[in-house]
C-alpha positions in Angstrom: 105.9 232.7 181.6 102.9 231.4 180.1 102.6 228.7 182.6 102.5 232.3 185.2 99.7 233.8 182.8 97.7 230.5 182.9 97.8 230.5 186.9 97.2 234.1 187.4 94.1 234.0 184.9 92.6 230.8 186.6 89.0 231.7 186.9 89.1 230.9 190.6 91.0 233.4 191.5 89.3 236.2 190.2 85.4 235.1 190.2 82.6 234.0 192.6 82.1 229.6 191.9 80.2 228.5 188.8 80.8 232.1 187.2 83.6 231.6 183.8 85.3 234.0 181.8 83.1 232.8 179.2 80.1 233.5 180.8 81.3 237.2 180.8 81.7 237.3 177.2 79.5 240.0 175.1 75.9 239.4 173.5 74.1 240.7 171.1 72.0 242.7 173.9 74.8 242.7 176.6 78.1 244.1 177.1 80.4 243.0 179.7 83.6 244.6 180.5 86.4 243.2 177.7 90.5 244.0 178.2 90.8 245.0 175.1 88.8 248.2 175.9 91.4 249.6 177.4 93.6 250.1 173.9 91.9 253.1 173.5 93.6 254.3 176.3 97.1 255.1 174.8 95.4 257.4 171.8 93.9 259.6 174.6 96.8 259.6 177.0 98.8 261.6 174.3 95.9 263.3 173.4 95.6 264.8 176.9 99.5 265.4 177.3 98.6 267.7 173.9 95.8 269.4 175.7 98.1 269.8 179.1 100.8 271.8 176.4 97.8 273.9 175.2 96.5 274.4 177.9 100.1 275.9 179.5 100.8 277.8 176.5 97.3 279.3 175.5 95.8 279.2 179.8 98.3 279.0 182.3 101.1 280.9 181.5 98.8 283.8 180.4 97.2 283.5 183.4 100.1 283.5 185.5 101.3 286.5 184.2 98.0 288.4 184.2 98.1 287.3 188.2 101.3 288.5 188.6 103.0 285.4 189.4 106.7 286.6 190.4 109.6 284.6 189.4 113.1 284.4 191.7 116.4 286.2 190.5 118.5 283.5 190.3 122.5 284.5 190.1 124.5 282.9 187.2 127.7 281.0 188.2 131.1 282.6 186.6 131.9 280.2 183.8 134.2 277.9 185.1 135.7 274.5 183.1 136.9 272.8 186.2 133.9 272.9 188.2 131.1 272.5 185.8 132.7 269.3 184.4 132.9 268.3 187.9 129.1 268.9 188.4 128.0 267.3 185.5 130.4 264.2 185.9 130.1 263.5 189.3 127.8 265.4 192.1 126.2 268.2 192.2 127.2 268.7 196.1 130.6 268.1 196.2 131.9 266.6 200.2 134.2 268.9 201.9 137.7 267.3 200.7 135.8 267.9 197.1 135.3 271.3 197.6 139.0 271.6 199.3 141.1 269.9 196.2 138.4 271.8 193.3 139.5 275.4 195.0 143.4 274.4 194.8 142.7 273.4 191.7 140.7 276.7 190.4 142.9 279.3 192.6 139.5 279.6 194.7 138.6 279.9 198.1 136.3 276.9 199.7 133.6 279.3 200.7 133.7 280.7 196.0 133.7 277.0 195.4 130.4 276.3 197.5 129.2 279.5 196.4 129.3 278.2 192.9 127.5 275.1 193.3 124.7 276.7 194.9 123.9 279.0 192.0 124.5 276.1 189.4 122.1 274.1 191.1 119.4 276.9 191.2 119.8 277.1 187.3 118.5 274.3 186.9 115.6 273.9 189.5 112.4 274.3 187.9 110.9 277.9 187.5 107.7 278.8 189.5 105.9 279.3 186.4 106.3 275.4 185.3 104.9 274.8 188.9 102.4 277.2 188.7 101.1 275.4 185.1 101.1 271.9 186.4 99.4 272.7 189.6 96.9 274.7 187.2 96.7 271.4 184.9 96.1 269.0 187.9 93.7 271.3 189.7 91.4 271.6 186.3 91.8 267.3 185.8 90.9 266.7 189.3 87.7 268.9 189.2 87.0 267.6 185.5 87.0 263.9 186.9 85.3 264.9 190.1 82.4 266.4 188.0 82.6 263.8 185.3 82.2 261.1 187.8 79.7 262.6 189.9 77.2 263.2 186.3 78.0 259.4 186.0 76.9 258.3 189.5 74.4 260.4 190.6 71.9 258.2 189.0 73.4 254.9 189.5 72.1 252.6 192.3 75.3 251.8 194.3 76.1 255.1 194.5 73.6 255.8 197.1 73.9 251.9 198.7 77.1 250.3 198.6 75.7 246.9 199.0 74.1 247.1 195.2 78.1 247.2 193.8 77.9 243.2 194.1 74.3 242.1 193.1 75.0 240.2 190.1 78.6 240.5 190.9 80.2 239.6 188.2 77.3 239.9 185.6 76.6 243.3 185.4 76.1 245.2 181.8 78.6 247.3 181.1 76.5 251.3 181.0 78.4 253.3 177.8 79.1 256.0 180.8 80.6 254.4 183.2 83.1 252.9 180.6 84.0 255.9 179.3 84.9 257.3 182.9 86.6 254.8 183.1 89.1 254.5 180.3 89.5 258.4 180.8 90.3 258.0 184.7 92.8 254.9 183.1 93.7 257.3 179.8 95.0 260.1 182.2 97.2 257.9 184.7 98.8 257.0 181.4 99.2 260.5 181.0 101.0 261.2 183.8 103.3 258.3 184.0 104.4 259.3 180.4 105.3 262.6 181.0 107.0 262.7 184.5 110.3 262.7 182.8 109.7 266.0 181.7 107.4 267.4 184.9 108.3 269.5 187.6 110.6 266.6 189.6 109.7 266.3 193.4 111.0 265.1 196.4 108.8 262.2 196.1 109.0 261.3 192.4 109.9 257.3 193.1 106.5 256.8 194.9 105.0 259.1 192.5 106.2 256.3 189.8 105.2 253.7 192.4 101.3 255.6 192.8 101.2 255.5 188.9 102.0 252.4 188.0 99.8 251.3 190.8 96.7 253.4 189.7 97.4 252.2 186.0 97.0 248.4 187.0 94.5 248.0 189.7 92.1 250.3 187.7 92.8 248.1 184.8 92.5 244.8 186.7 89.5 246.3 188.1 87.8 247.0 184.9 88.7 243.2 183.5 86.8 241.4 186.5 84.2 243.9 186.4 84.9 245.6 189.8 83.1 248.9 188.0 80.8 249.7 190.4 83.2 249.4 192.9 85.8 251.3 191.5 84.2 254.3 190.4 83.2 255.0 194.1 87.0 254.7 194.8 88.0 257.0 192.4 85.9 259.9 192.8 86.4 259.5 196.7 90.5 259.7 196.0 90.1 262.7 192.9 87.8 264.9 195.7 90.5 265.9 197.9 93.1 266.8 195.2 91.6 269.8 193.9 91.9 271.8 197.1 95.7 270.4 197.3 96.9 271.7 193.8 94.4 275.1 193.9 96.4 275.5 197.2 99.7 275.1 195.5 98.7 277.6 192.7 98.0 280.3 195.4 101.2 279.6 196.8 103.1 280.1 194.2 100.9 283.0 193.6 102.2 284.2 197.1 98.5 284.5 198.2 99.1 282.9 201.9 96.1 283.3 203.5 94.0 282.1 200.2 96.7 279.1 200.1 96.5 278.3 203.9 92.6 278.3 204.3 92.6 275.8 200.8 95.2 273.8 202.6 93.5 273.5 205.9 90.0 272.5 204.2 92.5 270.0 201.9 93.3 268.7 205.4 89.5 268.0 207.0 88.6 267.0 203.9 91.1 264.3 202.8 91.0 263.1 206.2 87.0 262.4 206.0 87.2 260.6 202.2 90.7 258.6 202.7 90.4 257.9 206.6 86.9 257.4 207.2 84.3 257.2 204.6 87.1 255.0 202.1 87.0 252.7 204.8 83.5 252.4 205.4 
């Protein structure tokens, strides 16, 4: 293993020739990116999952309410031994021969059996108002970030010429600003890979743990080889399109379709410009 460490760190592999890891050490008047910035990290990633509960409790829900956010009548299964042993042992859609030999066993008819499962399952689906919080969280991060990194960038040269993201590649101070967008965009993947346990569980959730886990180690490898510049233009382009995805999964939860679609269709044009043209360019 350390052999592995020793080969992945080699300073070939990461830097231009005649540049060392210990040329990008810190001075007394310069400060280069160091990995041991990033600690900070895990004291802020449970300090936003305590924000994201206050904000649900004391924001969201409130607000959800106040909107008039409707939740579904769900209809409770008839208690049943047999069956819910079954679904918590085993599956929670039983095959046909399943269903067949659980109604001989409960003096039930296939069709009650089914009928059964389906209701047990919607107990435990996740209510509209948990949606409606975490797209309300999510909406509020992304535009946070979005307005965070644009106050950082605005002033900064590459942000208007690409090219300046590699003069004195990999020699370039470290600005106080940056760093801190930076270990907030890093703090808050943290965030999110530590609570998905308990978050509303999508279709997707083992690429979502793949996307995480990604995010969390390409934006800390690129903070170590001082890729800064570089990587806070591909942030902001990938945080831009998300807050017209999540706003347009509050409003749908809200039942506000034509608010929902027209967020959704400008989601569309405008992920398609930042993640299919102008991140490529």
């Amino acid at each position: 293993m350390a052999q592995l460490m020793q080969w992945l760190l080699r300073q070939e592999h990461w830097l231009p020739p005649g540049i060392t890891w210990e040329d990008m050490q810190n001075t007394e008047d310069i400060l280069y990116p160091q990995p041991h910035h990033l600690l900070l990290c895990l004291p802020i990633a449970l300090l936003l999952i305590m924000l994201r509960v206050l904000f649900y409790r004391k924001i969201a829900i409130p607000l959800s309410k106040k909107l008039g956010l409707q939740e579904k009548v769900r209809r409770k299964p008839s208690p049943n031994p047999i069956l819910e042993a079954f679904y918590t042992k085993w599956r929670k859609n039983p095959q046909k021969e399943e269903v067949s030999g659980l109604a001989k066993q409960c003096d039930l008819q296939p069709r009650q059996v089914e009928r059964w499962f389906r209701y047990r399952l919607n107990q435990n689906q996740p209510s509209l108002t948990k949606k409606f919080c975490e797209a309300s969280w999510r909406t509020v991060h992304s535009l946070i970030f979005v307005f965070m990194g644009l106050a950082v960038l605005y002033d900064k040269p590459w942000f208007w010429n690409i090219r300046e993201c590699w003069v004195g590649f990999p020699l370039k101070p470290l600005h106080p600003s940056l760093y801190v967008y930076y270990l907030m965009q890093f703090s808050l993947y943290w965030s999110l890979a530590i609570s998905m346990p308990f978050d509303v569980k999508q279709k997707d959730f083992n690429a979502l743990i793949v996307h995480h886990v990604s995010a969390i180690l390409l934006t800390g490898f690129s903070y170590c080889v001082n890729f800064i510049p570089i990587g806070s233009l591909v942030m902001i382009v990938h945080d831009a399109p998300d807050i017209l995805m999540y706003a347009a999964k509050v409003f749908n939860y809200l039942e506000w379709q034509k608010t929902c679609n027209t967020l959704f269709i400008i989601f569309s044009v405008v992920f398609l410009f930042n993640r299919a043209i102008f991140f490529p360019y």
